[in-house]
Each structure stands twice: as structure tokens, then as C-alpha cells.
TORLOKOL-446454 format. One record per atom (N, C-alpha, C): residue in one letter; x, y, z. Coordinates in steps of 0.1 Angstrom, whole numbers, plus 5000, padded with zeros to 4 digits. Each point is the difference from the previous one (the first is absolute). Layout:
N
aXYZ
...
***
This chain:
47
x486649365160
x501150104998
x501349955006
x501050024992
x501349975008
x500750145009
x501049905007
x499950155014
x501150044990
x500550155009
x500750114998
x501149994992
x500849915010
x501549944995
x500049944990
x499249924994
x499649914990
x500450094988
x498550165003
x499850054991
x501550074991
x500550045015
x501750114995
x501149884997
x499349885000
x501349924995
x499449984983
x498849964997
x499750014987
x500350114994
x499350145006
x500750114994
x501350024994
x501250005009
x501549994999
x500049904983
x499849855001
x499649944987
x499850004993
x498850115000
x499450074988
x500750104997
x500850075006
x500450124998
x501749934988
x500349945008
x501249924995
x499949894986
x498749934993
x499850004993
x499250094991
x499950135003
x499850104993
x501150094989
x500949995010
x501450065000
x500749954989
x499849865003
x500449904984
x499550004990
x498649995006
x499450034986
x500250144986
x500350085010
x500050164997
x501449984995
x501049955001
x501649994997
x499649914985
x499249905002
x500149914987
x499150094986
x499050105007
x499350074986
x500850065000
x501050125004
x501150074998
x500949934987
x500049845001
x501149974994
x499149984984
x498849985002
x499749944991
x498650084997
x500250124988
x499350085003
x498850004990
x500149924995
x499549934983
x498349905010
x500749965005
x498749945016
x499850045009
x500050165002
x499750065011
x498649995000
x499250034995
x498750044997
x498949865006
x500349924990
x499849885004
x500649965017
x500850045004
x500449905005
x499250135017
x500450135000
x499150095011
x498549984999
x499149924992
x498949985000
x499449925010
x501149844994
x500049845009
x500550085016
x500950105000
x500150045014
x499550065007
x499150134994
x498350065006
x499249905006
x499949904991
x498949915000
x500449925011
x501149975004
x500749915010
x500050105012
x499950085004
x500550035009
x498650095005
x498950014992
x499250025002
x499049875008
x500349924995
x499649855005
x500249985017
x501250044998
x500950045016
x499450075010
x499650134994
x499850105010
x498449985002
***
């Protein structure tokens, strides 16, 4: 297990490539679908 700080610094990361992510399906809404799936599945990996 990684310690604490580790964890809330990956968090922050994650949260911050989330962010992006969520701005780029906004733009591109034709691959949203597709593209919230690959990020369930990602971030599910994660947690």
C-alpha cells in the first residue's frame, strides 16, 4: 500500500486528468460515449 500523501497526491492527478478529460468530451460530443466508457473502465482500475 502506498502511504497517505502518495495517495492525495495521485488523487489531485486524477482529479486533474479527469477534468481534461470531461472538457475534451464536452468538445467532442460525437465520442463522448465511447470515450466515458475507456474512462469508467480507467478509473475503475484506479480505485
Amino acid at each position: 500500500m502506498c502511504d497517505l500523501l502518495q495517495l492525495c497526491r495521485l488523487r489531485r492527478s486524477q482529479d486533474k486528468i479527469k477534468h481534461q478529460l470531461i472538457v475534451t468530451m464536452h468538445a467532442t460530443p460525437a465520442k463522448k460515449e465511447k470515450k466515458s466508457a475507456s474512462l469508467d473502465q480507467c478509473f475503475s482500475n484506479l480505485t
